[in-house]
C-alpha positions as CSV (number, residue, x, y, z in Angstrom):
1,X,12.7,9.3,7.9
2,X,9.3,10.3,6.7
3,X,10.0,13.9,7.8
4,X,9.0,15.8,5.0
5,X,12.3,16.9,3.8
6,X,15.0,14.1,3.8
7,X,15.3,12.3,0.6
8,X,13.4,8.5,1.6
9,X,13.4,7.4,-2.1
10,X,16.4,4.8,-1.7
11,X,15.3,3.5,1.9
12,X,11.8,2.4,0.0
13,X,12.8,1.6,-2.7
14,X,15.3,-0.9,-0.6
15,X,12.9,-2.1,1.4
16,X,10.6,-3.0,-1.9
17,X,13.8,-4.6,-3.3
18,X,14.3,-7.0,-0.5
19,X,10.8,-8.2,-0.2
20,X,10.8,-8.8,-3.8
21,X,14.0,-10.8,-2.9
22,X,12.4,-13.2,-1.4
23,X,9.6,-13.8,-3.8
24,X,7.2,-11.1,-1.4
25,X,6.5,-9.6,1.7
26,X,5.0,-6.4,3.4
27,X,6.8,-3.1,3.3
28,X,4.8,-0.5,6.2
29,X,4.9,2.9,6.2
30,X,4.5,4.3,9.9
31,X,2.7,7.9,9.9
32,X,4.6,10.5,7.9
33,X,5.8,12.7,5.1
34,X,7.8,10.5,2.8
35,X,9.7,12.2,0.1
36,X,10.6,10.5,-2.7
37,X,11.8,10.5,-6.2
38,X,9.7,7.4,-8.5
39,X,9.0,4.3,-6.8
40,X,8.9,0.8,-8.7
41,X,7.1,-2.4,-7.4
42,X,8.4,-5.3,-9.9
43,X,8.3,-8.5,-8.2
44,X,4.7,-10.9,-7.4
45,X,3.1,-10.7,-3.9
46,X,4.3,-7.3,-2.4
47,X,2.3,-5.2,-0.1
48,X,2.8,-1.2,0.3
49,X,1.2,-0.4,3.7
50,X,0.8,2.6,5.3
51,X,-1.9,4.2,7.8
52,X,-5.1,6.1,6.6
53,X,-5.8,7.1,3.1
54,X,-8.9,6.9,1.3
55,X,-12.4,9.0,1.0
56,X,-12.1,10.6,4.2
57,X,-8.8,10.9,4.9
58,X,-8.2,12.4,1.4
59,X,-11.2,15.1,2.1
60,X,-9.3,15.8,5.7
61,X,-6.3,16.9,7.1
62,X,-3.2,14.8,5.4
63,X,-1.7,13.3,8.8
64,X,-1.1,9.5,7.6
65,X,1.2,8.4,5.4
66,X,1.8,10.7,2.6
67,X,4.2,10.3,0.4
68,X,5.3,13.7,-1.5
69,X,6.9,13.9,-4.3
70,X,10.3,15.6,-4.9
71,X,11.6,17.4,-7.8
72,X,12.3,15.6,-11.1
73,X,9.5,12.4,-10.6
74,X,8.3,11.2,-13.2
75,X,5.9,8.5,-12.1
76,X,5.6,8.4,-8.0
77,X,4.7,4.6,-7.7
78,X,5.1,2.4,-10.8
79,X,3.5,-1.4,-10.3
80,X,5.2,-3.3,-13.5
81,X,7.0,-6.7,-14.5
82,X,10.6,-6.2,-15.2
83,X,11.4,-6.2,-19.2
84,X,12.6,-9.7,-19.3
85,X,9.1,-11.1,-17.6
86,X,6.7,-13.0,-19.7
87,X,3.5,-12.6,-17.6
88,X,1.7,-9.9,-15.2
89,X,3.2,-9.0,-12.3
90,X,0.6,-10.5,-9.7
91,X,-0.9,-9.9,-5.6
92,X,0.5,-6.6,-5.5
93,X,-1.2,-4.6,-2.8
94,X,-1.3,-0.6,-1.8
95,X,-2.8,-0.2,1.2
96,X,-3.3,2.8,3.2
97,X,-1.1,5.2,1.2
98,X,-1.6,9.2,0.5
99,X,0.2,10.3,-3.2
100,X,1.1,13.7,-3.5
101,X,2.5,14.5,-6.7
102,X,2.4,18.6,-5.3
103,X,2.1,19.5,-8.7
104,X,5.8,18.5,-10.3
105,X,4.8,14.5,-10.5
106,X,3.1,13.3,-14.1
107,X,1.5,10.8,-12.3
108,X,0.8,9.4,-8.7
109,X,0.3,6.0,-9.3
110,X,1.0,3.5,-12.9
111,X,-0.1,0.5,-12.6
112,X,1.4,-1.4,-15.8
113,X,0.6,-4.8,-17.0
114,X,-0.8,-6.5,-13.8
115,X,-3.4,-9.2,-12.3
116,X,-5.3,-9.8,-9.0
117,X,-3.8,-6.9,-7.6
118,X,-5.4,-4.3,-5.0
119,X,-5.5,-0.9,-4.7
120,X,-7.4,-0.1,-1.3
121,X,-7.6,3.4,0.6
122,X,-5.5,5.0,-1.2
123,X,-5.6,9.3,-1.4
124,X,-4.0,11.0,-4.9
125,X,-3.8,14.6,-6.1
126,X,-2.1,17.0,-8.3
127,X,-0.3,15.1,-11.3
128,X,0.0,16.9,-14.6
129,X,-0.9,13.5,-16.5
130,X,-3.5,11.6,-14.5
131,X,-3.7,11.2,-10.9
132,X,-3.9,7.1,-11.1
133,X,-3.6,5.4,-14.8
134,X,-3.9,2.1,-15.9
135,X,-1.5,1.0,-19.0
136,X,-0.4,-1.8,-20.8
137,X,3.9,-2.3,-21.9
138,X,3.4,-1.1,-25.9
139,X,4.6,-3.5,-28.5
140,X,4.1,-5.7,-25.6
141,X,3.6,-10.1,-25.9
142,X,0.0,-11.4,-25.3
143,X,0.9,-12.4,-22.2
144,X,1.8,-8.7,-20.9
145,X,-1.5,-6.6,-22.8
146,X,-4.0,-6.6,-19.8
147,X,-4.5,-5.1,-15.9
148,X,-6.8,-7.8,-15.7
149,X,-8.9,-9.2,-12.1
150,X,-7.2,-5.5,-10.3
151,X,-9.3,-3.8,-7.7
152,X,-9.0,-0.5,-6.6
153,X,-11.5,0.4,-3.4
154,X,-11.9,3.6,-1.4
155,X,-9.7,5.9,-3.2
156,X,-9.9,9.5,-2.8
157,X,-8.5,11.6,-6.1
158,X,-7.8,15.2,-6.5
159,X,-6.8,16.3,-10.2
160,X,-4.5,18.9,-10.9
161,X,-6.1,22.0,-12.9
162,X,-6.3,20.5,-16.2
163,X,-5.1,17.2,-15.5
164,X,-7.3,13.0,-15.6
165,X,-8.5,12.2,-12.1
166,X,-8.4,8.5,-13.2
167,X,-7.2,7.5,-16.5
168,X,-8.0,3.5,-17.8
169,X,-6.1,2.7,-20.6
170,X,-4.6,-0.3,-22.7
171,X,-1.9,0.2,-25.6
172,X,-2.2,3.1,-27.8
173,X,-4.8,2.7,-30.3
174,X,-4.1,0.4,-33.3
175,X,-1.4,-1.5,-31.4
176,X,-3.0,-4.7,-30.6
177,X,-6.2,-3.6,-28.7
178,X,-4.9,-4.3,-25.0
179,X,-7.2,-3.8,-22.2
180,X,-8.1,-3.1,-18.8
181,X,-10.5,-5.8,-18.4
182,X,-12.5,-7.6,-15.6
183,X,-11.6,-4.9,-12.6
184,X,-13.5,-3.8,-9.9
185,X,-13.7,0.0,-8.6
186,X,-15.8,0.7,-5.8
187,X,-16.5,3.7,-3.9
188,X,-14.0,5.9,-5.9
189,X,-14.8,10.2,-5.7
190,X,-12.8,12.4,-7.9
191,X,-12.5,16.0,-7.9
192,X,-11.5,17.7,-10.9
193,X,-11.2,21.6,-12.7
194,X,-10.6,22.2,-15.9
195,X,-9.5,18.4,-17.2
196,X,-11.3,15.2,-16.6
197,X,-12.6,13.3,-14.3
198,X,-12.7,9.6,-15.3
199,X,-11.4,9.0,-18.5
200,X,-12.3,5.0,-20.3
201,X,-9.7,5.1,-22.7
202,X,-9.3,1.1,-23.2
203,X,-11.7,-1.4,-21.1
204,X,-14.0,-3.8,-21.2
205,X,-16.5,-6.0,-18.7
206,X,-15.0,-3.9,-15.6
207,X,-17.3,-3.3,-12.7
208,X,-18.2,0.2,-11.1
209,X,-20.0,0.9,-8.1
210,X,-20.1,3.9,-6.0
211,X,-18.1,5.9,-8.4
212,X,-18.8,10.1,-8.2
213,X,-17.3,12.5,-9.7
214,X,-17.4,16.2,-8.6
215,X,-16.1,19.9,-10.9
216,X,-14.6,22.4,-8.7
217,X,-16.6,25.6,-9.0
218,X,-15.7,27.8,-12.3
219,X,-14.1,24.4,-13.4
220,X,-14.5,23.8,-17.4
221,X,-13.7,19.8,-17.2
222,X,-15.6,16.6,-18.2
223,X,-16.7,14.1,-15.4
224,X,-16.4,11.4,-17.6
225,X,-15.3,10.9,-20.8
């Protein structure tokens, strides 16, 4: 109902369901407070759209749609293959999407083990773990180690206290060496406080353009590490 209170987990994730269903389609979001439990995108060619999000809207008032997470989430939007796939999941796109985690979510958005997928104007804040995080499926086949060809574009990220703004990351090390590889972020700002702003935990040959990173005042954190 997006009204801030009702529980809109299983009408989303529904929606997702069916367009993955029929091999893709767009799910929109009209203007709202969503809130929702974790979220899971595991089928090719789905689109999450919703209105606003990004730098500005991020920095602003949060009137577009926001979806807030509820008690008990783990991850508030997970972008991954199912267990029995044997390659990326591929043309995923968020779009105009504000992720709260309000301070109870580990992470706002995971994207793991994908290709040519977009991230674009997107707004995140206050996960314990990271606020967006790139993985890779651990123990995984070569065919599902990479994010590989992703881009993520005008995103707007608010850590928690001592939590990763953005966090890019493979397979734990000594597992196989997976990667996020050959990505593109542009125009990404970060906030942080006491934790980090961008951590490179696992990449190589990605592009970065327009990437800032800001400490909030009496903050301890690392921009980058």
């Amino acid at each position: 109902q997006g009204d801030g209170s009702t529980n809109d987990t299983a009408f989303i994730q529904a929606s997702i369901d069916l367009a993955e269903s029929v091999g893709g389609g767009t799910v929109r979001l009209p203007r709202g407070t969503y809130s929702c439990t974790d979220l899971t995108i595991q089928g090719d060619n789905v689109a999450l759209v919703g209105v606003d999000g990004g730098y500005l809207f991020g920095t602003s008032a949060w009137t577009g749609t926001v979806i807030k997470a509820r008690s008990g989430t783990t991850n508030m939007l997970t972008i991954a293959p199912i267990a029995a796939q044997t390659t990326p999941i591929i043309n995923v796109t968020i779009r105009g999407v504000a992720l709260d985690g309000d301070g109870v979510a580990s992470r706002c958005l995971l994207v793991q083990t994908a290709a040519t997928c977009k991230f674009e104007n997107i707004a995140a804040r206050f996960a314990s773990v990271a606020c967006i995080e790139t993985s890779t499926v651990t123990g995984s086949a070569s065919g599902l180690n990479y994010i590989y060809q992703c881009a993520f574009e005008n995103i707007y990220i608010k850590a928690s206290a001592s939590g990763i703004g953005m966090l890019l990351a493979g397979e734990p090390a000594g597992s196989g060496g997976n990667r996020t590889v050959f990505c593109l972020f542009r125009q990404i700002h970060i906030t942080h406080d006491d934790g980090i702003g961008l951590k490179l935990a696992d990449t190589d040959d990605n592009a970065f353009i327009d990437v800032g990173m800001s400490r909030e005042a009496g903050g301890t954190g690392y921009g980058l590490e």
